[in-house]
N, C-alpha and C positions, 0 to 999 in steps of 0.2 A: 227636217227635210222638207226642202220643197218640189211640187209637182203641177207641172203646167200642161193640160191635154186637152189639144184643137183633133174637131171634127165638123164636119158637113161638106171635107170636099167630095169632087166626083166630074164624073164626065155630064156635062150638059152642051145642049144646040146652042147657036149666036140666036140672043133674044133671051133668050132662057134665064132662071133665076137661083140664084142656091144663097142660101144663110153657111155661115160659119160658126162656131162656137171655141171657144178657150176657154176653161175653168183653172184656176188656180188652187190647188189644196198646200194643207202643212202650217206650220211654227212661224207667218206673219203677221204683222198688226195690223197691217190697211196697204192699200194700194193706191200710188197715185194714177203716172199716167199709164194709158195702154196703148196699144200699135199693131196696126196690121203693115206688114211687110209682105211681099213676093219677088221670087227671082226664079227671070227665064233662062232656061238652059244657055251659056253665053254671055249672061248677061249680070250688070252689080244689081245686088238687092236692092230694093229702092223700098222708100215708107209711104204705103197704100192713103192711110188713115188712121189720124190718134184723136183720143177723147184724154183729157183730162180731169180728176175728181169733180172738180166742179160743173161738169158737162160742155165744157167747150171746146169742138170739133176744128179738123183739120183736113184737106182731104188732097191728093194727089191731083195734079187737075186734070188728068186724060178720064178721071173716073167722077168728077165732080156729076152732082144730079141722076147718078146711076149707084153707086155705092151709099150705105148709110152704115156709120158703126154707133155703136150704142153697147150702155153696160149696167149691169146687174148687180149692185154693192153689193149686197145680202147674199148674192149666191155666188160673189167672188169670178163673175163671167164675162167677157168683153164676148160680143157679134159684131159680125162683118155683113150687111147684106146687100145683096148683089145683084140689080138687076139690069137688063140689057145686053148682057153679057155678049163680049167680040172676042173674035178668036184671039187678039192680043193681049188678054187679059189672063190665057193659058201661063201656070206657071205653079211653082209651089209657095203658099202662101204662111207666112209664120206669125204666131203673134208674140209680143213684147209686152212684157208688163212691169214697172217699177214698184219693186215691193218693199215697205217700209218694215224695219223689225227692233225692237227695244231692248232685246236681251243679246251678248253680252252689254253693249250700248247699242246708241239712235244711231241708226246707219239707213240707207236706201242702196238696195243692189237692184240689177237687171236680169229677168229671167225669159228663155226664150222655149218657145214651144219647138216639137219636132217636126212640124211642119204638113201641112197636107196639100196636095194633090188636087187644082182646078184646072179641069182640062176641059176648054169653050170648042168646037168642033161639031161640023153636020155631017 
């Protein structure tokens, strides 16, 4: 079984700052890449920011220099951090992670968080 759970959203002011977190638990061997995603009500998901194993970033461009995602091998965590935060940035935020697994064979599947809840607003 596996288990992927994002937290840190919430209600914050335009300017304002909030971290995110996604932890991945369970029966994989490693993780390559990760992804932060969001979708506004209306609107198609779109991908925020991905890091891959080897730490090299990618970033949305309406959020370049305001977003930074970074990740935690050892503790299986990809963050999202967010600052300057504009009301157009309200929206539900998911993260994605490629997880590698060797039993029954080498395969890579895509696992997706449940999503939380950033809402930019004064």
């Amino acid at each position: 079984q596996v288990q992927v759970v994002e937290s840190g959203g919430g209600l914050v002011q335009p300017g304002g700052s909030l971290r995110l977190s996604c932890n991945a638990s369970g029966s994989f061997f490693s993780i390559d890449d990760m992804g932060w995603y969001r979708q506004a009500p209306g609107k198609q998901r779109e991908l925020v920011a991905e890091i891959t194993r080897g730490g090299r970033t990618k970033y949305l461009d309406s959020v370049k220099g305001r977003f930074t995602i970074s990740r935690d091998d050892p503790k299986n965590t990809v963050y999202l951090q967010m600052s300057s935060l504009k009301p157009e940035d309200t929206a539900v935020y998911y993260c994605n992670l490629e997880l590698n697994f060797r039993s029954p064979n080498w395969r890579s599947d895509y696992y997706w968080g449940q999503g939380t809840q950033v809402t930019v607003s004064s």
